[in-house]
N, C-alpha and C positions, 0 to 999 in steps of 0.2 A: 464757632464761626467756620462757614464752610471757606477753603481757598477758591481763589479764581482757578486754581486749575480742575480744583475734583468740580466745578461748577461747570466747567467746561466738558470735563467726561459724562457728569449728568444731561447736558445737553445734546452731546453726540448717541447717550443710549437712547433717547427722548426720539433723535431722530432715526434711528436705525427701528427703532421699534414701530413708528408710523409706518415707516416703508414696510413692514412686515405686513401691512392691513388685518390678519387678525389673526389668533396667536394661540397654540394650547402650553401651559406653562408647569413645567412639571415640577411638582411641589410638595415640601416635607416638612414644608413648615419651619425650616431652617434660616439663619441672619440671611444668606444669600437670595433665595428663591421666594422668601418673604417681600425682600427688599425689590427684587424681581418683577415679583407678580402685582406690588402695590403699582410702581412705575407703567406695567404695561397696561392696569385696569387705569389707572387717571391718563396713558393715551388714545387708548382702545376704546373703553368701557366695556360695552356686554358682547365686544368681539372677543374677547379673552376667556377664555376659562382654567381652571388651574385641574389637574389631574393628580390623584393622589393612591399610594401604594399603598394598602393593608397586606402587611403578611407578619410571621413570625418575627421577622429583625426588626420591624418597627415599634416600637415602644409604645404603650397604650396610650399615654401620655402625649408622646409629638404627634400622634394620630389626634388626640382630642383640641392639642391647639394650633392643628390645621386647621382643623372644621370646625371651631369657634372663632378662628381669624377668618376666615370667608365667609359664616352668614353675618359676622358684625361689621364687615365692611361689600355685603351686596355683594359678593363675588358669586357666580357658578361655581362648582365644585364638583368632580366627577370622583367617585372611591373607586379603585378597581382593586380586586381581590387578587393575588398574584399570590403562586408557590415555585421559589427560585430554588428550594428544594428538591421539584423533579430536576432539577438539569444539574448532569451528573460532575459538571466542573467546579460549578457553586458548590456542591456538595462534599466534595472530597477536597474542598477550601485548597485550588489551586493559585497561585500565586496570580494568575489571571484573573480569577475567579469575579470580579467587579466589570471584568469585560462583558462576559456571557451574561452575568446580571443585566445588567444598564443594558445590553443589548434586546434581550424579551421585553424587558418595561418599557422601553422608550418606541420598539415597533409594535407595542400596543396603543401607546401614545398617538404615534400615527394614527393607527386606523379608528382611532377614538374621533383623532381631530376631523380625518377622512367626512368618518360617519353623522361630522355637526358642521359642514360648510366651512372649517377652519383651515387656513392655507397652511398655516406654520408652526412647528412644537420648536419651543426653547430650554432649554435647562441653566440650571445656576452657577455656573463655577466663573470664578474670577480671575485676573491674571495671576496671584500668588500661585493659583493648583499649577499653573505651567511647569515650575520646577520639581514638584513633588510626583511619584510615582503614584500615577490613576489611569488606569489600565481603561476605565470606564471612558478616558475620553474617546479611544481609537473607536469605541463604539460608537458614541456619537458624531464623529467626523462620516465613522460609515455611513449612519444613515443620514447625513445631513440637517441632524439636530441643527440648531442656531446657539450660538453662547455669546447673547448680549454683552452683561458684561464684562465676559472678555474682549467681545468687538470694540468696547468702549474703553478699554483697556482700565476699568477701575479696582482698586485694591482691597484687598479683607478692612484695612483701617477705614479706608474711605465709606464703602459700604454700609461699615457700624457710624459713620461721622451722618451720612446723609440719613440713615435711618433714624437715628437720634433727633436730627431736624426735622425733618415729617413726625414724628412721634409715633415709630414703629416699638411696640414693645420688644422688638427680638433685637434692638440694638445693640444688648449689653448680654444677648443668651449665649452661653458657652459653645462653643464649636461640637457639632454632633457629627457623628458618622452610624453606618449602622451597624448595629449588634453583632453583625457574619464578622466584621472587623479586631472582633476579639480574640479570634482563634490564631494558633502559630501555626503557617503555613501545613498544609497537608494531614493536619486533625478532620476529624468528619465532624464537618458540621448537622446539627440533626436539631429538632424542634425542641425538644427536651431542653440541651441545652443551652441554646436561645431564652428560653426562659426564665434558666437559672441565673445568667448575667445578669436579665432585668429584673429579675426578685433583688440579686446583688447591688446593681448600682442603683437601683429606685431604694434600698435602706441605707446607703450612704447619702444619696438626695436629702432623705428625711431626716439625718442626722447633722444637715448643713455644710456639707462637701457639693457644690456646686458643680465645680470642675473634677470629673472626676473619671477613671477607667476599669474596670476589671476584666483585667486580659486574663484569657481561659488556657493551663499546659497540662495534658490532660486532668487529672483530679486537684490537680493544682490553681489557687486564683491567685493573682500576681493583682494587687489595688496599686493603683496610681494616682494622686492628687500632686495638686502645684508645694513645692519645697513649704513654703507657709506653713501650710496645710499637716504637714508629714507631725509633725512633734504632738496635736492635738489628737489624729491620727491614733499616734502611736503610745497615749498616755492610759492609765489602766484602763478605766472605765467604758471609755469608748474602745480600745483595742480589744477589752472581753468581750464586751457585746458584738460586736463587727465578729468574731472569733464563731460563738458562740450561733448566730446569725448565719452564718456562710456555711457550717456545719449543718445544720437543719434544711438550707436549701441543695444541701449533698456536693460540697465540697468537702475531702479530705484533708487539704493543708489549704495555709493562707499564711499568704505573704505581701510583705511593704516593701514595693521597688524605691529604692532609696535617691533613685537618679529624679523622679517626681512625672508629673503627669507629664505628656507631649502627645500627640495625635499622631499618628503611625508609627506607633515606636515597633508593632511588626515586621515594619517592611525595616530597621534595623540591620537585620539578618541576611535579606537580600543585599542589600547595601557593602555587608561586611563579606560577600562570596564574589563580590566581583573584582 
C-alpha cells in the first residue's frame, strides 16, 4: 500500500516530467532510472527516449536487461559505445574520478537528445544520494541535467514501494554501481581488470550471493556480502571453490571483509582523512 505522501511525490514527478515536454533519460537499467524511465514513457510516450552506456564497467548483464526492459515495453533506446578509459582522471581512479565520468556520458547525452528534437536529458538519483559522496552530481548540475526524482523529492524505499506497484521487476534488484567503483582510490584502472571483477562477482551471482561486491587492492580481492550471507560464504565448500575461482581469474589472495557488503565502502577512506 502506497502512503498518501509517496503518492503525492509521484504526482509532483508526473508533473515536473510533463513540463519537461520531452525528455532523453539516461539509463542502466537500474531500480532508479528504470523506475524513471517507466514514469516518463506513461507521461511522454514516444517523446522519451532512454540512452544507454556500453563500455568495460558495465556488466554484460545490466547491458542485457536494459535492452530487454525497452523492447518489452516499446521504449526507444539509444546504446552509445563510450571509453572512460581515455580520460586520464577515470583512469588513474581519482577520487573525482565519477565527475569526469558522468560528465563525457551525459554531454553526449545531450548532443544525442540535440540530434532527435529532444529538449531535456534527466538522470536517476534520488534524495538519499544527497548525503553520500557522488562527485557525479556536480557534473550534472554543470551541465543542466534534470534529477526528477530528486525534484520530487522521492526516496530509494519509495522508489522500490511504487515500482513494486506498477510491477517493475527491478523493484527488489540490489543496488548497483559501476565496476570502476571497485578499485581503492589512485589504483589504475585498466580493462583487464574490469573484467576480472565481473568474471568475480558474476560467480558469486551464480552461487546465489545476490548482494554482493568485490573490491579490487592491488592483486588482492576483498568479497563483501550482507552479514547473513558471510557464514555460508565462508563454509568449506563454497569458500574452496570462490578460492579456487578467483585464482584462475588472476587474483592472488582472497579475502572476506568481515564488516559485510555496504555500497561505497571506498569512499571509507576519504571519510576517515578528513
Amino acid at each position: 500500500m502506497i502512503s498518501k505522501e509517496t503518492e503525492i511525490k509521484l504526482n509532483k514527478l508526473k508533473t515536473r516530467i510533463a513540463d519537461l515536454h520531452s525528455l532523453a533519460v539516461g539509463y542502466s537499467g537500474g531500480v532508479d532510472s528504470t523506475f524513471l524511465l517507466t514514469v516518463a514513457h506513461m507521461v511522454l510516450g514516444d517523446k522519451v527516449i532512454a540512452v544507454t552506456a556500453s563500455d568495460d564497467a558495465f556488466p554484460e548483464r545490466e547491458y542485457t536487461e536494459a535492452r530487454t526492459f525497452c523492447e518489452e515495453h516499446g521504449i526507444r533506446q539509444i546504446i552509445v559505445r563510450t571509453n572512460p578509459l581515455e580520460i586520464e582522471e577515470y583512469r588513474h581512479n581519482a577520487p573525482d574520478r565519477c565527475y569526469h565520468c558522468k560528465k563525457a556520458f551525459f554531454s553526449e547525452i545531450k548532443r544525442i537528445a540535440g540530434e532527435n528534437g529532444i529538449e531535456n536529458v534527466a538522470e536517476g538519483s534520488n534524495i538519499d544520494d544527497i548525503g553520500d559522496y557522488r562527485p557525479g552530481l556536480r557534473a550534472v548540475e554543470e551541465l543542466g541535467i534534470r534529477s526528477p526524482l530528486r525534484e520530487a523529492g522521492l526516496s530509494k524505499a519509495e522508489i522500490r514501494s511504487l515500482s513494486k506497484e506498477m510491477g517493475l521487476p527491478t523493484w527488489s534488484k540490489p543496488s548497483y554501481a559501476c565496476l570502476a567503483s571497485r578499485f581503492v582510490y589512485g589504483e589504475e584502472i585498466t580493462a583487464e581488470k574490469l573484467h576480472m571483477i565481473d568474471r568475480a562477482e558474476q560467480f558469486l551471482i551464480e552461487l546465489g550471493f545476490i548482494e554482493e561486491r568485490v573490491r579490487m587492492h592491488g592483486n588482492l580481492a576483498r568479497i563483501e556480502v550482507p552479514g547473513p550471507d558471510i557464514p555460508r560464504l565462508a563454509s568449506d565448500d563454497i569458500r574452496t571453490a570462490v578460492y579456487e575461482e578467483f585464482k584462475k581469474i588472476g587474483f592472488s589472495y582472497v579475502s572476506l571483509d568481515l564488516k559485510g557488503y555496504r555500497t561505497g565502502s571506498m569512499n571509507e577512506m576519504l571519510n576517515s582523512k578528513k
